[in-house]
C-alpha positions as CSV (number, residue, x, y, z in Angstrom):
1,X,17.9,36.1,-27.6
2,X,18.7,34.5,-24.5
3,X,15.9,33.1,-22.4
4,X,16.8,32.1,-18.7
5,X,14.3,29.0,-17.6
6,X,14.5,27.3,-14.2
7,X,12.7,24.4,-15.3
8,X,13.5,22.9,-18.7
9,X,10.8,22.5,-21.4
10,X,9.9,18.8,-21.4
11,X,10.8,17.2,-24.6
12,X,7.6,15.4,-27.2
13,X,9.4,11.9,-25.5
14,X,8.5,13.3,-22.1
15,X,5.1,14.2,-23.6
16,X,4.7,10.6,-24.7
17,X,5.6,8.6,-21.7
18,X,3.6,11.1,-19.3
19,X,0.3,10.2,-21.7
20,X,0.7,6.5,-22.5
21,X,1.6,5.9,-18.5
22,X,-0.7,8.0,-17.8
23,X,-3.7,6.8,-19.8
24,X,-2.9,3.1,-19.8
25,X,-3.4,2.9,-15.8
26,X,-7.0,5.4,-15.9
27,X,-8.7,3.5,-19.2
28,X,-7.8,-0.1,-17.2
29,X,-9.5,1.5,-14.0
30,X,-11.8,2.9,-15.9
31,X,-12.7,-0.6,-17.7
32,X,-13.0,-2.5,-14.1
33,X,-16.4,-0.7,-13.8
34,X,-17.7,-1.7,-17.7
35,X,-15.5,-5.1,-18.5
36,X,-15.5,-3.9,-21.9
37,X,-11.8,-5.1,-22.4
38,X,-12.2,-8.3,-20.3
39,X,-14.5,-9.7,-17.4
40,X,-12.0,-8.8,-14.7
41,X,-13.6,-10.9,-11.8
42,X,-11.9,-13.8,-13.5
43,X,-8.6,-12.5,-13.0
44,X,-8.9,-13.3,-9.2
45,X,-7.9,-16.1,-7.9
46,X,-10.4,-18.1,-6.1
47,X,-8.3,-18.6,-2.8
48,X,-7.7,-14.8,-2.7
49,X,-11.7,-14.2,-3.4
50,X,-12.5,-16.1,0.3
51,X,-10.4,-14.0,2.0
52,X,-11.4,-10.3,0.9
53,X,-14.2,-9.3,3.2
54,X,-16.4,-8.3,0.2
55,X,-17.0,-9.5,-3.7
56,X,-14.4,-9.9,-5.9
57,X,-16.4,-7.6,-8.5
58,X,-16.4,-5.6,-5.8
59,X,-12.6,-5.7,-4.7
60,X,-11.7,-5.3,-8.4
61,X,-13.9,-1.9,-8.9
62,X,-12.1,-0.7,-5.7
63,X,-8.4,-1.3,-7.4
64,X,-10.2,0.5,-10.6
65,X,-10.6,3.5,-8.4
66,X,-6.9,2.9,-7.5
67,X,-6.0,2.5,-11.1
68,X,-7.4,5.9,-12.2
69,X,-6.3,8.2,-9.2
70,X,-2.7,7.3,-10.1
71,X,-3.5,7.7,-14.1
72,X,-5.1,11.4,-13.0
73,X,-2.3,11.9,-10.8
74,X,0.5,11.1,-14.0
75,X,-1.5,13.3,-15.8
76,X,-1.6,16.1,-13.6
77,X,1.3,17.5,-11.5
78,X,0.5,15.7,-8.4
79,X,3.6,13.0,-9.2
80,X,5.9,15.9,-8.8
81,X,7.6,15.2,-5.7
82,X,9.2,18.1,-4.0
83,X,11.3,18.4,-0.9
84,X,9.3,20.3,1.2
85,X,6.1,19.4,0.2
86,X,5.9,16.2,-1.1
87,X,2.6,15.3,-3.6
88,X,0.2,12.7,-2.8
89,X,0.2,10.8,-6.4
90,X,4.2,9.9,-6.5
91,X,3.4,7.2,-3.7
92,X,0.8,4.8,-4.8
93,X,2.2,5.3,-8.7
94,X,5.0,2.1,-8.2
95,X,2.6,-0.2,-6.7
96,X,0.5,-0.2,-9.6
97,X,3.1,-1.0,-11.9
């Protein structure tokens, strides 16, 4: 039996990468709000702390926010670029990596 598919079935390696880069990004966004991992306001450097307009706790739970729209967006289908209508998630994905 011969089955005609335009897209391929992804392969359990596909799988894989799609959860581990996919989770690793949302459960460190995720963390910014709860410092259970670390206390991320140390992780800025003084210098750049004077020149944000707001907290540095508050800076880093704004890049959290960041941080888990591009995990939801591996997750999901939004990363799927197309050529007529491009998805909002394949964009901001490099820049956190």
């Amino acid at each position: 039996m011969q089955t005609n598919r335009a897209i391929p079935f992804p392969s359990s390696a596909w799988w894989a990468l799609r959860l581990g880069l996919g989770l690793g990004p949302f459960l460190a966004g995720l963390d910014k709000f709860f410092n259970l991992l670390t206390n991320w306001g140390m992780y800025l450097s003084p210098w750049v702390e004077r020149l944000l307009p707001m907290s540095g706790g508050a800076f880093m739970r704004l890049v959290g926010v960041v941080e888990m729209f591009v995990g939801l967006a591996i997750l999901t289908s939004w990363t799927r670029s197309g050529v007529t209508s491009p998805r909002c998630g394949s964009w901001p994905s490099p820049g956190t990596f």
